[in-house]
C-alpha positions as CSV (number, residue, x, y, z in Angstrom):
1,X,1.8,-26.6,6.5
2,X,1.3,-23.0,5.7
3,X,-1.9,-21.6,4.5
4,X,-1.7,-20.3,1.2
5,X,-4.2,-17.2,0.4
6,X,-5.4,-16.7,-3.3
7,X,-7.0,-13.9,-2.5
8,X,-6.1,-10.7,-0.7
9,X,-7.2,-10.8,3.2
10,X,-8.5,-7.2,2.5
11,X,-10.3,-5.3,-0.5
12,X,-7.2,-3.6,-2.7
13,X,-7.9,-2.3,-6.2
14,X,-5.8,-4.0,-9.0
15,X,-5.2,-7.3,-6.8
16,X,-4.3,-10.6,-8.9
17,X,-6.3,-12.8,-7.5
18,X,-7.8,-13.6,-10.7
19,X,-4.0,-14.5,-11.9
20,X,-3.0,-16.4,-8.7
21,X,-3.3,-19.7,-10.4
22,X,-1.6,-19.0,-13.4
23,X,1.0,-16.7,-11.6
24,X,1.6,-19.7,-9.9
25,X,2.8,-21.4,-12.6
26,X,4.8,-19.0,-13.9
27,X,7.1,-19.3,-10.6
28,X,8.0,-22.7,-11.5
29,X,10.0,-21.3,-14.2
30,X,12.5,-19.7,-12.0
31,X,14.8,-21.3,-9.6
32,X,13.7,-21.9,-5.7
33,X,16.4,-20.0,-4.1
34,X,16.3,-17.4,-6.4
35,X,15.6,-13.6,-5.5
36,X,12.0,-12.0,-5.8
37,X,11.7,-8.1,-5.6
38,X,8.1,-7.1,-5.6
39,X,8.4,-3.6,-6.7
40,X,4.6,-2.7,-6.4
41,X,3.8,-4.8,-3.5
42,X,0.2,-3.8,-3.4
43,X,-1.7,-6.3,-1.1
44,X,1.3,-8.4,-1.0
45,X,-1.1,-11.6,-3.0
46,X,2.3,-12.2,-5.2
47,X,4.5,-11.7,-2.6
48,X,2.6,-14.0,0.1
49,X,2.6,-16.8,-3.3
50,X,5.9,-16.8,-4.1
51,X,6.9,-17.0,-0.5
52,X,4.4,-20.0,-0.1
53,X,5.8,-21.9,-3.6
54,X,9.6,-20.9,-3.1
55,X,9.8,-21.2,1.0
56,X,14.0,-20.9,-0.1
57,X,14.1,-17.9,-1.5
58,X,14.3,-14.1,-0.8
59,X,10.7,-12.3,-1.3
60,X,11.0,-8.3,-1.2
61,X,7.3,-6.8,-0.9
62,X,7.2,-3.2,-1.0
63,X,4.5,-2.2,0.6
64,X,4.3,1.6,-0.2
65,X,0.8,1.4,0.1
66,X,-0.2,0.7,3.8
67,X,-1.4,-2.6,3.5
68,X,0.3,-3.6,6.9
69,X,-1.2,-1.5,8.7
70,X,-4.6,-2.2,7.5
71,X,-3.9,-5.8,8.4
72,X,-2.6,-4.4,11.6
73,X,-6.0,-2.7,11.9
74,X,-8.2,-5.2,11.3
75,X,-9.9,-5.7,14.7
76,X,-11.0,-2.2,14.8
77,X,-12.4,-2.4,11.1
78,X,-14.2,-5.5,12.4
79,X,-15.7,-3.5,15.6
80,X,-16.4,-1.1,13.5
81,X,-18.4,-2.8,11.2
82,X,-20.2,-4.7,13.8
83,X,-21.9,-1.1,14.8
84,X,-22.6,0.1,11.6
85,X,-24.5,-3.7,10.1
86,X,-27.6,-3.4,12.4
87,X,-27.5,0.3,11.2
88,X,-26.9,-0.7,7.5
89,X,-30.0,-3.6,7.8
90,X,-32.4,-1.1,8.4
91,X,-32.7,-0.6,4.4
92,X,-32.8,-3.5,1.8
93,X,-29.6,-5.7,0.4
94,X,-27.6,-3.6,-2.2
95,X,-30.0,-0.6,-1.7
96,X,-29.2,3.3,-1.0
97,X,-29.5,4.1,2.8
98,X,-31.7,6.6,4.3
99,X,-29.5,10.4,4.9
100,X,-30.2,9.9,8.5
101,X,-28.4,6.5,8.7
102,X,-25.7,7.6,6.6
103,X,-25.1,10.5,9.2
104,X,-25.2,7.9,12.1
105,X,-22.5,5.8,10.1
106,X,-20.5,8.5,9.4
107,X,-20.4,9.8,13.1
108,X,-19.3,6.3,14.3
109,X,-16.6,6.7,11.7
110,X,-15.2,9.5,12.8
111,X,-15.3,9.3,16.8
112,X,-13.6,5.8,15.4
113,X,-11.0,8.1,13.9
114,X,-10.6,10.3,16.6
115,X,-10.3,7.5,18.9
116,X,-7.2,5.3,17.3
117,X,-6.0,8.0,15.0
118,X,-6.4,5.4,12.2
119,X,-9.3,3.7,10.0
120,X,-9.3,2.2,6.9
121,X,-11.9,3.2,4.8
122,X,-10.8,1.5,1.7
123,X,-12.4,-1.8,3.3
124,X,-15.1,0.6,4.7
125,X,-16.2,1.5,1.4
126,X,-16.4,-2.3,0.1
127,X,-19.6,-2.4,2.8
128,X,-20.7,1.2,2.0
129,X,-20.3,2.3,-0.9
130,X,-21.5,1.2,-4.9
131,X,-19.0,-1.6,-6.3
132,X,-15.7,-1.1,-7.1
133,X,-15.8,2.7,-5.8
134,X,-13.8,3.6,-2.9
135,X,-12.8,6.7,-0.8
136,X,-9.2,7.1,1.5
137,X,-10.9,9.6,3.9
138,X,-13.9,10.9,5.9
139,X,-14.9,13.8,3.4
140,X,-14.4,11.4,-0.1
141,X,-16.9,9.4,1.9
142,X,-19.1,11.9,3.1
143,X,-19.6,13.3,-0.5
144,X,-20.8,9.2,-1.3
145,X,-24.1,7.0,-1.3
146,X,-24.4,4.2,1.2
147,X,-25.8,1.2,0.2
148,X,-26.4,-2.0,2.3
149,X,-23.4,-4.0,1.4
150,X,-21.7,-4.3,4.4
151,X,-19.8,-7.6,4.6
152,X,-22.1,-10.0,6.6
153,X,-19.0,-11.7,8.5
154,X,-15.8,-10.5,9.8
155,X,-12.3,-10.3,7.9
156,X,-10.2,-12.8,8.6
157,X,-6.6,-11.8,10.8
158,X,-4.7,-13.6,8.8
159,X,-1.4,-13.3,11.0
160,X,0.3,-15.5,9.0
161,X,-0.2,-14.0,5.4
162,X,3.0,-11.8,5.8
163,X,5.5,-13.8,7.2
164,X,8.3,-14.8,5.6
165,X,8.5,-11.5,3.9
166,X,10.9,-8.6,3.9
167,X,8.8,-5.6,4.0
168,X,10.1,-2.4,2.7
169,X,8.1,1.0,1.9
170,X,10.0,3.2,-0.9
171,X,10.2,4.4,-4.3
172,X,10.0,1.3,-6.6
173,X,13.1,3.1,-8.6
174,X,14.7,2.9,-5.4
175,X,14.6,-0.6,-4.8
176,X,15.0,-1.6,-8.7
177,X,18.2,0.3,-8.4
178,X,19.1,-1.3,-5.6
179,X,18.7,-4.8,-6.3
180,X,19.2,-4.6,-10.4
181,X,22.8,-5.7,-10.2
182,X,22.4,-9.0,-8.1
183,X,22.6,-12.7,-9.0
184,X,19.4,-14.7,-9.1
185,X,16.7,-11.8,-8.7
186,X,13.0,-11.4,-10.6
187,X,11.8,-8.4,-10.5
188,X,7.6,-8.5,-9.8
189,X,6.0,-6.0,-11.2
190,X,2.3,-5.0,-11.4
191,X,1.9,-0.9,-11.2
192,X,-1.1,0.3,-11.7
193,X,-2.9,0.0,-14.3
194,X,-2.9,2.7,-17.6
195,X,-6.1,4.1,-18.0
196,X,-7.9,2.4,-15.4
197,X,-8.6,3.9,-11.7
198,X,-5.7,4.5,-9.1
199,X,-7.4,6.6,-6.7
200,X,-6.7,4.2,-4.1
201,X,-2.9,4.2,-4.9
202,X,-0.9,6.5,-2.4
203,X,0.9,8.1,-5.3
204,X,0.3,10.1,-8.6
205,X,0.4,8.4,-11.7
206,X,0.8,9.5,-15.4
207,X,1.4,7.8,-18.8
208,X,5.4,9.1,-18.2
209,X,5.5,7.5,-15.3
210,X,3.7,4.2,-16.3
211,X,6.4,4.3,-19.4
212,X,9.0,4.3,-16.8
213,X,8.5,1.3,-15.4
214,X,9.1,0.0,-18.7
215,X,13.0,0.7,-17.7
216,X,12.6,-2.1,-15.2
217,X,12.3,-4.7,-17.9
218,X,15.6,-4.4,-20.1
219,X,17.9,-7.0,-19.4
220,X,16.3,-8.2,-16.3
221,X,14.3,-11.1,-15.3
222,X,10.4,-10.0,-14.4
223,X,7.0,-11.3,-14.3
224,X,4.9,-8.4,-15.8
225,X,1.6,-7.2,-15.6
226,X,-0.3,-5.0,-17.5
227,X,-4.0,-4.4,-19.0
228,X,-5.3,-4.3,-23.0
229,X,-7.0,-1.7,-21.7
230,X,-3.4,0.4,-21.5
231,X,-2.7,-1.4,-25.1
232,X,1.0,-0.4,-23.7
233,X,2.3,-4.0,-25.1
234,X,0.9,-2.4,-29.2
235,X,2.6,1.1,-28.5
236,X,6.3,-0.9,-27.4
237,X,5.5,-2.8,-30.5
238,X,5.0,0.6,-32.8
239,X,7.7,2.6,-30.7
240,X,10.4,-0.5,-31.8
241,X,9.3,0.0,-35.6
242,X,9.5,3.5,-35.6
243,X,12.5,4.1,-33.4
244,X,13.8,6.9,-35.3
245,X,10.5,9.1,-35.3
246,X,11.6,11.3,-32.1
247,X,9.3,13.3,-30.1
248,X,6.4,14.8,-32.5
249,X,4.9,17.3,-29.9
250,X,8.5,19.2,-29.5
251,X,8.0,22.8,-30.2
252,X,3.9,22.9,-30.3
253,X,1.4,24.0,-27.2
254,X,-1.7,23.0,-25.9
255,X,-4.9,23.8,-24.8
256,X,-6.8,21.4,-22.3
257,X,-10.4,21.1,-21.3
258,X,-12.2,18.8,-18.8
259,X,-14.4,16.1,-20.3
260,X,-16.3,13.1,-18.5
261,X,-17.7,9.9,-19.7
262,X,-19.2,6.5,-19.1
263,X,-16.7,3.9,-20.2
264,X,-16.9,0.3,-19.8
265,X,-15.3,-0.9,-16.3
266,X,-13.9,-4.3,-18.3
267,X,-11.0,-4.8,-19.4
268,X,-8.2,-8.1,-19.8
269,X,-5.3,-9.0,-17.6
270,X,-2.1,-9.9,-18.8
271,X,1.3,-11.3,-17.4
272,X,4.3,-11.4,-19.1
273,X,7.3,-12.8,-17.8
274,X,11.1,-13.3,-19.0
275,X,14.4,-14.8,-17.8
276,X,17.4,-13.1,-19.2
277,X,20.1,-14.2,-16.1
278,X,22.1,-17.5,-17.2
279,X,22.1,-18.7,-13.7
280,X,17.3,-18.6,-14.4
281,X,18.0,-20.4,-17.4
282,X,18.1,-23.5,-15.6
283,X,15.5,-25.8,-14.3
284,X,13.8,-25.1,-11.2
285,X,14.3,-28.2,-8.8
């Protein structure tokens, strides 16, 4: 029987592996030979599950992120990682490593580059760098910390966690459009999060274009996920009592200044999901 993963092979920001369980039970609600479009494939986790607990039906992961070639990659990252843990042990568990040893790391990591053309320093900076901070390229990394937390064992290959899959990389508008229109299909989607980082995303993202996605949910099926943090679930709440109100801010300017703060990294997950299609309405067999 096929293995099935409840967590991500590889580090990916925003990753439901906290949900898996309960996403799981969600996907009973639907049919088995229905059709799953995963518009923000991410690390493929709901993608890979709903393949695993529907083995009938279609799964669409859009993987506009890279995450198959970082799976593809992940022999080099585990080489690579080999040289730089004796290097990393030289200085104590979870603490900052000497500038000379960062140096040495970092040279590795770029002959690395130069050698393949290719590394992934998202799972680089899990073993680098201080939790939950991450860099997509030699000179974000460069301008970092180390810390000894490189992983103690190597990732997993995980040839398997893909299959089944059809693996697309576009515009989730694209796809949406593309799929909206036939029988049977539930729309996945999990963009990232309002208000929370998306540096590691391989797009730009605004409160327009997380109000977008919100498009995606009229009269389709979905399984939805959003954050309290993005309280996006109390604005569509206000928005649909005060329907009438417009657009306030026509007509006036602005004036902008950059502030930083400390803010509080938690926040609470939530899934919502809907079946609007006649042909959902029935029991899953």
């Amino acid at each position: 029987m096929r293995k099935q993963y409840l967590s991500a092979p590889l580090p990916f920001v925003g990753q439901k592996r906290m949900f898996a369980k309960e996403f799981i039970k969600v996907l009973e609600r639907y049919p088995d030979n229905a059709l799953f479009v995963d518009l923000f494939g991410g690390s493929g986790l709901l993608s890979h599950i709903t393949k695993c607990r529907k083995p009938d039906s279609t799964v669409i992961y859009n993987d506009y992120d890279n995450y198959c070639r970082r799976l593809e990659n992940i022999p080099h990252t585990n080489a690579l990682l080999a040289q730089i843990r004796p290097l990393a042990a030289l200085a104590p568990r979870q603490k900052a490593l000497p500038k000379e040893t960062k140096e040495t790391i970092l040279r590795l990591i770029e002959q690395e580059e130069r050698r393949y053309g290719y590394v992934d320093y998202i799972t680089l900076s899990s073993s680098l760098l201080f939790s939950m901070k991450y860099a997509t390229n030699l000179e974000e990394l460069r301008k970092e910390t180390f810390y000894n937390t490189v992983r103690k064992c190597d990732y997993n290959p995980c040839l398997d966690y893909l299959d089944g899959l059809e693996i697309v990389s576009c515009d989730y508008k694209k796809l949406f459009n593309k799929y909206k229109d036939m029988p049977d299909v539930v729309f996945l989607i999990d963009p990232p999060y309002l208000s929370t980082e998306v540096g590691t995303y391989t797009m730009n993202w605004g409160l327009s274009d997380y109000l977008d996605v919100l498009q995606t949910l009229v009269g389709t099926n979905y399984i939805y996920f959003t954050s309290n943090k993005s309280s996006i679930i109390e604005l569509c709440d206000w928005i649909g009592k005060n329907n009438a109100l417009g657009n306030p801010f026509i007509g006036s300017e602005k004036v902008e200044f950059n502030a930083h703060m400390n803010y509080s990294a938690h926040y609470t997950d939530i899934m919502l999901y809907k079946k609007t299609d006649e042909s959902l309405h029935r029991e899953a067999v």
